[in-house]
FINU-294600 format. One line per field, with one value per atom (N, C-alpha, C): z, y, x; atom name; residue number from 1; residue in three letters. Coordinates in steps of 0.001 Angstrom, whole numbers, plus 500000, padded with zeros to 6 digits. Example, Ala and Ser with C-alpha at 12.3 -4.5 7.8 and 13.67 -1.06 7.14 Angstrom:
! FINU-294600
z = 507800|507800|507800|507080|507140|507870 $
y = 494310|495500|496700|497750|498940|500030 $
x = 513190|512300|513200|512850|513670|512900 $
atom = N|CA|C|N|CA|C $
nr = 1|1|1|2|2|2 $
rest = ALA|ALA|ALA|SER|SER|SER $
END
This chain:
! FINU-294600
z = 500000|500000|500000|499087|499309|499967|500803|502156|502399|501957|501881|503311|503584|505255|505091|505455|505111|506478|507219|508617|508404|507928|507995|509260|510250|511810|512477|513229|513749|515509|515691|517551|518303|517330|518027|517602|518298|517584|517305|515762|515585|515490|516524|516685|515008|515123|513501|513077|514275|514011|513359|513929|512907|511805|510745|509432|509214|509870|509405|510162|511302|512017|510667|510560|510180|508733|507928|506848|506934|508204|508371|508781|509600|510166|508770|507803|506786|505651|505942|504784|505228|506179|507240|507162|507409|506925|505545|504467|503093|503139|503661|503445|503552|504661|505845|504016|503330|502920|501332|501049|499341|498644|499222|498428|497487|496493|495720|496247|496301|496601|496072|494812|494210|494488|495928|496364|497207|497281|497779|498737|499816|500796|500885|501088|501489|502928|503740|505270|505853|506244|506781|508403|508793|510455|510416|510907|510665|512361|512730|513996|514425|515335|515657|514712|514600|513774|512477|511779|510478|510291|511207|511410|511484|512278|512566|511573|510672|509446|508030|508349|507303|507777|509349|509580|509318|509523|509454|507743|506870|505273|504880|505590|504531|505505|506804|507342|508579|508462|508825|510221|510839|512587|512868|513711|513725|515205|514784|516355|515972|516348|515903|516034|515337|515806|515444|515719|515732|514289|513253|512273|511157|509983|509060|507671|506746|505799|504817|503429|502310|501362|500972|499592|498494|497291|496390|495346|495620|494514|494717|496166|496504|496324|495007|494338|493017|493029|492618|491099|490982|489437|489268|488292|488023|489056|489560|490872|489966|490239|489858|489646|488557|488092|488000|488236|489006|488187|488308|487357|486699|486092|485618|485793|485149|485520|486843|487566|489116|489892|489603|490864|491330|492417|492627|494189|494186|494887|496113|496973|497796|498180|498519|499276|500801|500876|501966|503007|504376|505544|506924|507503|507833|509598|510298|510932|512234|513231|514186|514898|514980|515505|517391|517582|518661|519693|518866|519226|519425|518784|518895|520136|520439|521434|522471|522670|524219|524272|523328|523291|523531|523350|523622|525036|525421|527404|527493|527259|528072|527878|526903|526560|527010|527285|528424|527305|526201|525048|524235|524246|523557|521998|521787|520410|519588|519087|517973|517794|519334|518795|518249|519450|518322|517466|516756|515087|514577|514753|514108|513566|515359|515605|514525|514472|513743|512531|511727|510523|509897|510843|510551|510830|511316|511639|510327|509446|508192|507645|507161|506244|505823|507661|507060|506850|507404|506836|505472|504758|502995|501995|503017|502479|502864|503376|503656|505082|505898|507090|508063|509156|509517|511323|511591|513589|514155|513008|513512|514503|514707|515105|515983|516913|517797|517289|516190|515483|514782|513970|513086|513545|515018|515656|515906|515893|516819|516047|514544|513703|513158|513159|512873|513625|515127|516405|516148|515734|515562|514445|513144|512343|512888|513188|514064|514327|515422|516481|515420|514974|514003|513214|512762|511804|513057|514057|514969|515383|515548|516061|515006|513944|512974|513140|513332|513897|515769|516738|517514|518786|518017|518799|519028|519205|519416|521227|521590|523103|524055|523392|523802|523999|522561|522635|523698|523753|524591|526101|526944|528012|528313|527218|527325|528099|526955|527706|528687|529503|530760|531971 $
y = 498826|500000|501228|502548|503252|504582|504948|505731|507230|507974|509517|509929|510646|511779|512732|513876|515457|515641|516728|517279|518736|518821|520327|521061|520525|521229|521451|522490|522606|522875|522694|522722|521512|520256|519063|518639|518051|517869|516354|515915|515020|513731|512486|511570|511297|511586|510997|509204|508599|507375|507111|507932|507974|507648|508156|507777|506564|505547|504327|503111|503636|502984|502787|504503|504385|503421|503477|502523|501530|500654|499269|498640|499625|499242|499111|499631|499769|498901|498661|498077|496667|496286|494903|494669|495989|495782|495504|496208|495815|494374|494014|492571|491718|491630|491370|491312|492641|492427|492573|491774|491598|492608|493577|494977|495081|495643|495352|496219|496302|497134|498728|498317|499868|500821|499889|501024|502318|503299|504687|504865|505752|506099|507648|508431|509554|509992|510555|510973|511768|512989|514483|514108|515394|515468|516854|517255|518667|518957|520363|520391|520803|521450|520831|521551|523176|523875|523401|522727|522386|520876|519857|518885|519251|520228|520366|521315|521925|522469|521274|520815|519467|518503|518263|517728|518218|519812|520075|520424|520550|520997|519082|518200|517175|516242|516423|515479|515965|517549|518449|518389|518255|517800|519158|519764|521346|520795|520063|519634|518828|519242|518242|516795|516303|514253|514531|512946|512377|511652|511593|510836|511147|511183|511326|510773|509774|509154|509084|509865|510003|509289|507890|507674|507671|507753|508486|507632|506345|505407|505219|505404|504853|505255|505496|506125|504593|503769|502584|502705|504104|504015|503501|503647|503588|504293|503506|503974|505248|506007|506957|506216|506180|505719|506666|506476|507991|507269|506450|505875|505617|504567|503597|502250|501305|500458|500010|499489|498830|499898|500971|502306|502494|502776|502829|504133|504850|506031|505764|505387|504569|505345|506728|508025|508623|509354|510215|510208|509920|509973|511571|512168|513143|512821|513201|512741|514287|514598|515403|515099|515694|515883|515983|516780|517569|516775|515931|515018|513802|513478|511815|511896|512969|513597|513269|513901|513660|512363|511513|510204|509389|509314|508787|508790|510288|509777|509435|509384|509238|507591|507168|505561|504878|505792|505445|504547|504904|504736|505388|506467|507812|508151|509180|509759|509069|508438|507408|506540|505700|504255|505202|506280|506243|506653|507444|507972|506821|505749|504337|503954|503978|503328|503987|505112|506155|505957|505601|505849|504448|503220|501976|502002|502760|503160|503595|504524|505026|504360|503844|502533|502016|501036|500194|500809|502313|503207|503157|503096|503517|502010|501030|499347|499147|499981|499565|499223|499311|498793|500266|499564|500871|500188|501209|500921|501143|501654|502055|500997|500051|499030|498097|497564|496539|495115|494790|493769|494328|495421|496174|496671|497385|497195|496683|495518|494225|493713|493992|493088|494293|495435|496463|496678|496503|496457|495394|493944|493195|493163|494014|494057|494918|496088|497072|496406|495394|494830|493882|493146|492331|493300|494547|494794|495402|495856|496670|495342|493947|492881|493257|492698|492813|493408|494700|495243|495771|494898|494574|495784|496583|497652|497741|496109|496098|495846|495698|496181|495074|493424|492664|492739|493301|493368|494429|495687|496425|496137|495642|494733|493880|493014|492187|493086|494650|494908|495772|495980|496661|496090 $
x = 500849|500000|500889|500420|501299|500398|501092|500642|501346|500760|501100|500896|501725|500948|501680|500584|500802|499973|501169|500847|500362|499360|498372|498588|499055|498450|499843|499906|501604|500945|499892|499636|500305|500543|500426|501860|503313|504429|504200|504278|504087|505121|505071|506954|507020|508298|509261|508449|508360|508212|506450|505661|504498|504129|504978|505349|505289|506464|506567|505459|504975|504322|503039|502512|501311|501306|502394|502435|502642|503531|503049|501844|500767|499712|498699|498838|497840|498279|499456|499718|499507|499479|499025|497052|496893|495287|495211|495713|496033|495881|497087|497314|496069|495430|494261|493088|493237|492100|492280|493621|493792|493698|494044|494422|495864|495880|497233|498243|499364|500450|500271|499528|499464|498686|497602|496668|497367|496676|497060|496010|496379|495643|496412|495653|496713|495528|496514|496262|496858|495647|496121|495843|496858|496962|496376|495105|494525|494413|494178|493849|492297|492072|490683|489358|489607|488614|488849|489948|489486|488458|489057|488227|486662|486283|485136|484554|485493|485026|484950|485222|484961|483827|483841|482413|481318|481060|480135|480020|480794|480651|479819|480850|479940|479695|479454|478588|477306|477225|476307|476212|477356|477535|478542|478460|479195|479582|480872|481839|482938|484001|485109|484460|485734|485585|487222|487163|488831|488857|488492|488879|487727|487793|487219|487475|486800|487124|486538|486822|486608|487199|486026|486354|486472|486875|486912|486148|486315|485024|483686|483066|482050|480918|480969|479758|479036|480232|480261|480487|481384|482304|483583|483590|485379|485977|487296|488035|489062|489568|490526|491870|492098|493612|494414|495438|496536|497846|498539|499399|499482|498622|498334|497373|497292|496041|496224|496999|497377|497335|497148|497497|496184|495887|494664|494182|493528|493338|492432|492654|491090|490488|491195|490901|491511|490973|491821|491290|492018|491510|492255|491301|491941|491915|492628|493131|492857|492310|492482|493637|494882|496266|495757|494470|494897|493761|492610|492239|492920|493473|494151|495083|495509|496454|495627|494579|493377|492954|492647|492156|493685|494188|495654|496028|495778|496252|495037|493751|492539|492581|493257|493130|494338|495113|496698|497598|497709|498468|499267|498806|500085|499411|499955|499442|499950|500925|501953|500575|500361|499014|497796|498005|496359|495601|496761|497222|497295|497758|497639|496370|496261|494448|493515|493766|492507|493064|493884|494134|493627|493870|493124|491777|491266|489961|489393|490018|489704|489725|490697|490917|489530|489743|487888|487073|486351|485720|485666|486747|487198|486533|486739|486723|484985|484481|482647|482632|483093|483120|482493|481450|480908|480685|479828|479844|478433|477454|475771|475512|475553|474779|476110|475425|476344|477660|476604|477515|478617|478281|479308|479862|479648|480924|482143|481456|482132|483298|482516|483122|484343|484200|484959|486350|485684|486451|487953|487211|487988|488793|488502|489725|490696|489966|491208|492519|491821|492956|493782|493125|493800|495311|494742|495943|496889|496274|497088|498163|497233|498397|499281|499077|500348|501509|501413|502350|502843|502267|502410|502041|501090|500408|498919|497783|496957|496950|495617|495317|496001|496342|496557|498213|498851|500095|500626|500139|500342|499864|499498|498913|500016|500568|502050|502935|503418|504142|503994|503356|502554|503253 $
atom = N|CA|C|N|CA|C|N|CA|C|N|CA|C|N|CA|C|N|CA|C|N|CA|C|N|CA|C|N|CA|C|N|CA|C|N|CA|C|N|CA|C|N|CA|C|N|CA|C|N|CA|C|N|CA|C|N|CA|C|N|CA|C|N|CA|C|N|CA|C|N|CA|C|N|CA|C|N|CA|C|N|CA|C|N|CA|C|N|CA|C|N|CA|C|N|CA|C|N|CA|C|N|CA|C|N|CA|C|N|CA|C|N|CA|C|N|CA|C|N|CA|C|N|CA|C|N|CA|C|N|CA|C|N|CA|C|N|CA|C|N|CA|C|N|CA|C|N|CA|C|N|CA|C|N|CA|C|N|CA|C|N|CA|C|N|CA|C|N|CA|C|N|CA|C|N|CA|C|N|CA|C|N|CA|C|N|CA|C|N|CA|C|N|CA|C|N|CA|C|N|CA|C|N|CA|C|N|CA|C|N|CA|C|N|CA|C|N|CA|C|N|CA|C|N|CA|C|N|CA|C|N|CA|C|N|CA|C|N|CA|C|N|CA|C|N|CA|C|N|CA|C|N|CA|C|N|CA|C|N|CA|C|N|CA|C|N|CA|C|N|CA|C|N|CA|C|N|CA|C|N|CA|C|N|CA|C|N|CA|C|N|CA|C|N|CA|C|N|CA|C|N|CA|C|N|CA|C|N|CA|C|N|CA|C|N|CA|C|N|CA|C|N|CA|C|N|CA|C|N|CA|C|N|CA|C|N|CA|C|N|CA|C|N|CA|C|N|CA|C|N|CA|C|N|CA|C|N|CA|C|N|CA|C|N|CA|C|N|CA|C|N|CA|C|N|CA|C|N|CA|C|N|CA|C|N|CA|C|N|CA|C|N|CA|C|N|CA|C|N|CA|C|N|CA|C|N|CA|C|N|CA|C|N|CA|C|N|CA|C|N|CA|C|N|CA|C|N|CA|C|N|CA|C|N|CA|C|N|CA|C|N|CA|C|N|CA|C|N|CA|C|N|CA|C|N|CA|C|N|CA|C|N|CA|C|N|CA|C|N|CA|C|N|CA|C|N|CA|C|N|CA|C|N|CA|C|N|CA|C|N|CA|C|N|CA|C|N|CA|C|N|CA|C|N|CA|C|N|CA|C|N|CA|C|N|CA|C|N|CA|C|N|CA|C|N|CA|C|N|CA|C|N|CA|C|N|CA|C|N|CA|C|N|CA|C|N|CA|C|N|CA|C|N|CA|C|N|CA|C|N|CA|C|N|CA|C $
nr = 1|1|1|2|2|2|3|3|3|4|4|4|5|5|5|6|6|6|7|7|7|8|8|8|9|9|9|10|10|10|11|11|11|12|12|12|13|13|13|14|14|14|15|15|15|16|16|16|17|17|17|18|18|18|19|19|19|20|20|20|21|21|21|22|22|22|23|23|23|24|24|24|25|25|25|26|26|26|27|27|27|28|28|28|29|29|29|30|30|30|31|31|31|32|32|32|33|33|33|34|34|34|35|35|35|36|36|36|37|37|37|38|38|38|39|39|39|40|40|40|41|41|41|42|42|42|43|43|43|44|44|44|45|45|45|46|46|46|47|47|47|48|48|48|49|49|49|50|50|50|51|51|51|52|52|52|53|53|53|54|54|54|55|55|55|56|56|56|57|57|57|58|58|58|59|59|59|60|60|60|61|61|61|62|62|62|63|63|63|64|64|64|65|65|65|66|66|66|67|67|67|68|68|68|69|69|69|70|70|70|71|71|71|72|72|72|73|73|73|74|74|74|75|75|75|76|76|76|77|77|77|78|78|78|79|79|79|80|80|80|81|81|81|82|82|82|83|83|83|84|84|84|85|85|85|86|86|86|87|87|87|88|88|88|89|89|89|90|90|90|91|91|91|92|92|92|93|93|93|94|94|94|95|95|95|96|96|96|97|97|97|98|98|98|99|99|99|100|100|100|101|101|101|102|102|102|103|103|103|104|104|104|105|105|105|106|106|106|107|107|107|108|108|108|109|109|109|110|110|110|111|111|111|112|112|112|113|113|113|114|114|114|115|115|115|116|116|116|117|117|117|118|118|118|119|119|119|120|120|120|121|121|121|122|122|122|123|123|123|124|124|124|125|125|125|126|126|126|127|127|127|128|128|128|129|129|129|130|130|130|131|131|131|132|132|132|133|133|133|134|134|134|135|135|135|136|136|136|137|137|137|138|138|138|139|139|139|140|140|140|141|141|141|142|142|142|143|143|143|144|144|144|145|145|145|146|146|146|147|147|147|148|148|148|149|149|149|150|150|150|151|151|151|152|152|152|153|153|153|154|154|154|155|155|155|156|156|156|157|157|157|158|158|158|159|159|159|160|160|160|161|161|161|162|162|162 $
rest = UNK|UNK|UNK|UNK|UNK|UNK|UNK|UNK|UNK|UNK|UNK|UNK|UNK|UNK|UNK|UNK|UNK|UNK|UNK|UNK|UNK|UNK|UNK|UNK|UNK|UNK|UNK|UNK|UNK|UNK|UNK|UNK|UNK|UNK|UNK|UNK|UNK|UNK|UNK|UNK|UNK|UNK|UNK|UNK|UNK|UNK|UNK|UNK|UNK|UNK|UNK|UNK|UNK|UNK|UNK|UNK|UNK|UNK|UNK|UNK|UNK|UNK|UNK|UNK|UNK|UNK|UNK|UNK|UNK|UNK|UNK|UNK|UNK|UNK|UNK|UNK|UNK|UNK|UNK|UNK|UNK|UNK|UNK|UNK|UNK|UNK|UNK|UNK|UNK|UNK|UNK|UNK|UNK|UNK|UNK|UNK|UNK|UNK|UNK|UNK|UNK|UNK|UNK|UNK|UNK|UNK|UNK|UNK|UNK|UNK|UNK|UNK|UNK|UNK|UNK|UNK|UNK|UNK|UNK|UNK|UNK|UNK|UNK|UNK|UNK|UNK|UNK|UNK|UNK|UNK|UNK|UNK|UNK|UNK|UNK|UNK|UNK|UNK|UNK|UNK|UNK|UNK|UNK|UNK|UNK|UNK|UNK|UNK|UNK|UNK|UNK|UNK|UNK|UNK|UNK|UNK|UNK|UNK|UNK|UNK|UNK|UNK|UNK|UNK|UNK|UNK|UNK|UNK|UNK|UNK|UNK|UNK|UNK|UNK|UNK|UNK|UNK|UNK|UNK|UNK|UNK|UNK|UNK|UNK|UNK|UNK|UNK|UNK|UNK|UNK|UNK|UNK|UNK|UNK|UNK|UNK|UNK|UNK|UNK|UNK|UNK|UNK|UNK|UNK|UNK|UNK|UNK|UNK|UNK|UNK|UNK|UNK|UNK|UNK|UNK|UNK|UNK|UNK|UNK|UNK|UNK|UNK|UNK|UNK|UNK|UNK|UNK|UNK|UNK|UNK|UNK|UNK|UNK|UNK|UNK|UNK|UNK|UNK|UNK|UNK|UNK|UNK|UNK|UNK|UNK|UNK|UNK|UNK|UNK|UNK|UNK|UNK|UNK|UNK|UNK|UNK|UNK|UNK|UNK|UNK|UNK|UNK|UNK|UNK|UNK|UNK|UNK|UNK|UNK|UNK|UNK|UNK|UNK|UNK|UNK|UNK|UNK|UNK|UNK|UNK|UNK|UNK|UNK|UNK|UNK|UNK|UNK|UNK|UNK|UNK|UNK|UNK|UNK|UNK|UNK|UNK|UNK|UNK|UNK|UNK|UNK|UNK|UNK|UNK|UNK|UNK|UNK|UNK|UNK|UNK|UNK|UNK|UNK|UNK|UNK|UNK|UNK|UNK|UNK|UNK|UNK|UNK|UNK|UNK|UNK|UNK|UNK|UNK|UNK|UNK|UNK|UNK|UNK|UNK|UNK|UNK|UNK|UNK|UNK|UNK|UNK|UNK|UNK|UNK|UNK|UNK|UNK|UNK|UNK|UNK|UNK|UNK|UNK|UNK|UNK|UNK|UNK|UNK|UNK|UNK|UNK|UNK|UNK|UNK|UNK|UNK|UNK|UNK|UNK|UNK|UNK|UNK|UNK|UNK|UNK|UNK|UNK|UNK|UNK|UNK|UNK|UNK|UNK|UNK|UNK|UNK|UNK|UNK|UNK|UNK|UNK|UNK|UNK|UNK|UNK|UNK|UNK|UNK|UNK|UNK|UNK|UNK|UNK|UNK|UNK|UNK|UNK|UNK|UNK|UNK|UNK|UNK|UNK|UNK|UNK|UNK|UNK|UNK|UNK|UNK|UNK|UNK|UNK|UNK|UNK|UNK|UNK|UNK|UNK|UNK|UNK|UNK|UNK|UNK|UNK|UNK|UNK|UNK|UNK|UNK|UNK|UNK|UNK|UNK|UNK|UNK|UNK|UNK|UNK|UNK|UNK|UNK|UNK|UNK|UNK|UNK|UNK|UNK|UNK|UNK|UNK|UNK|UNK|UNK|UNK|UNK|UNK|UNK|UNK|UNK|UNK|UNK|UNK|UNK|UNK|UNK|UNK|UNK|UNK|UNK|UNK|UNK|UNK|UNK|UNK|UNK $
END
């Protein structure tokens, strides 16, 4: 998977290691769900009034959130070819910097996991995966962890080292 990140927001200092974390965690969900190498994801770190200026432009909710995911096919056309035939655009996920920050100590994990967390959060967002209801939760919940095992930052792995 190839995995863009562009830091829009300068309130929140973002670790160097972010970068590589966030592209093994997705590219592990990739894996998880037979995605080709040539897919693209690109993912902004915005801070809190732009988040909540994008919620409320296209999802009519006037309040930050922590994560937001725009796909770019799911209108059920042709996906956007950007290279060539194998390249593929899945769409963009934006990311609250200054949120993931508060949810991070409040979840006693740190901003690195849960910039992870939220960016795999988008992901399945991007792949049809949703949370209305208890099961779809459940079942959402559990890919999370799944790709987070992969790279050895799901709730179980972190608990190990506790």
């Amino acid at each position: 998977m190839i995995v863009s990140l562009e830091n829009d927001q300068d309130v929140i200092e973002i670790p160097e290691e972010v970068t590589h974390l966030l592209t093994a965690a997705l590219n592990a969900a990739a894996h998880l769900h037979d995605l080709s190498s040539e897919t693209e994801v690109d993912i902004t770190l915005v801070n809190r009034e732009e988040i909540q200026n994008l919620n409320k432009e296209y999802r009519n909710i006037d309040a930050p959130t922590d994560v937001l995911s725009f796909a770019l096919d799911e209108d059920g056309g042709e996906p956007e070819i950007i290279g060539g035939p194998e390249e593929h655009l899945l769409g963009d996920i934006i990311i609250c910097a200054e949120i993931a920050e508060q949810q991070g100590k409040e979840y006693g994990h740190g901003l690195t996991r849960e910039i992870v967390y939220l960016a795999i959060h988008g992901l399945l967002h991007l792949l049809g995966y949703d949370h209305m209801n208890e099961e779809d939760k459940k079942i959402m919940r559990a890919k999370e962890e799944e790709a987070l095992r992969e790279i050895k930052l799901s709730e179980d792995c972190l608990s190990l080292k506790l």
